[in-house]
C-alpha positions as CSV (number, residue, x, y, z in Angstrom):
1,X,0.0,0.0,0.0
2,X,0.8,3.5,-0.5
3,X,0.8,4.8,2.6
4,X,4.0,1.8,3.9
5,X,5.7,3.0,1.0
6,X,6.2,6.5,1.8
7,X,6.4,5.8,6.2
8,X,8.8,3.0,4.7
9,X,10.8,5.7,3.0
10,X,10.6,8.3,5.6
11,X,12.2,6.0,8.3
12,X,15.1,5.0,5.8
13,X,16.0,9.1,5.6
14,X,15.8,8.9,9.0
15,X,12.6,11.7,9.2
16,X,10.3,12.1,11.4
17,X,6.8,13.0,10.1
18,X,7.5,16.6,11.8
19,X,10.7,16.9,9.8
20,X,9.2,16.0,6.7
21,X,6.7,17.9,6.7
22,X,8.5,21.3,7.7
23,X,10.9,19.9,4.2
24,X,7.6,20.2,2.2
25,X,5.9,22.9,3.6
26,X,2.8,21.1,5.1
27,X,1.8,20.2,9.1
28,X,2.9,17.1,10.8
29,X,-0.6,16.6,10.9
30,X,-0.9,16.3,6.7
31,X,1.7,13.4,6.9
32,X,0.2,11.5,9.4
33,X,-3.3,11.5,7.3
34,X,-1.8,10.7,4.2
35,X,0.2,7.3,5.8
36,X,-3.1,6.7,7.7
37,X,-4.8,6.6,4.0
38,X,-7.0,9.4,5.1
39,X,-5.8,12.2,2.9
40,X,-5.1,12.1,-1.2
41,X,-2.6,14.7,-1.1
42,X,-2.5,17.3,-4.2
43,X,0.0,17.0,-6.7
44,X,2.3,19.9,-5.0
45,X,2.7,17.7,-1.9
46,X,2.7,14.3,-3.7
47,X,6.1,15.8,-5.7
48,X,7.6,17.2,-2.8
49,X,7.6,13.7,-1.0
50,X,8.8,12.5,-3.7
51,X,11.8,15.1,-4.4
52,X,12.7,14.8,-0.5
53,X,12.6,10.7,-0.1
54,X,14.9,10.7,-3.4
55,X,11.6,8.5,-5.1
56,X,9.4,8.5,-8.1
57,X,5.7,9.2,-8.0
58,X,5.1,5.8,-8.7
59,X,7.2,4.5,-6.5
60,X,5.6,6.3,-3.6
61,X,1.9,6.9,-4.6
62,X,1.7,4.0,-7.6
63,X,-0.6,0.9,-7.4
C-alpha cells in the first residue's frame, strides 16, 4: 500500500513526520493523514515527497 511506502521511505532518511513535513511545507498533521490513507494529497505535496525521499511518483503513490 501507498501509505507503507512512503512511512517506509521516511524512516530509511531517518525523518520524522514533523521533519518531513517542515521539508515540504505542510503540518505534521498532513503526513500522518496521508500514511493513515485518510488524505489524497494534491500534486504539489505528492512531488515534494517524492523530491525529499529521493523517489518516483510511482514508486511512492503507484498501485
Amino acid at each position: 500500500m501507498k501509505r507503507e511506502k512512503i512511512r517506509e521511505a521516511r524512516i530509511r532518511f531517518g525523518y520524522s513526520q514533523k521533519d518531513l513535513a517542515g521539508r515540504i511545507g505542510v503540518t505534521r498533521q498532513t503526513i500522518n493523514l496521508i500514511e493513515a490513507g485518510k488524505y489524497n494529497p494534491s500534486l504539489r505535496i505528492c512531488k515534494g515527497i517524492s523530491k525529499e525521499l529521493n523517489a518516483t511518483l510511482d514508486e511512492l503513490f503507484g498501485e
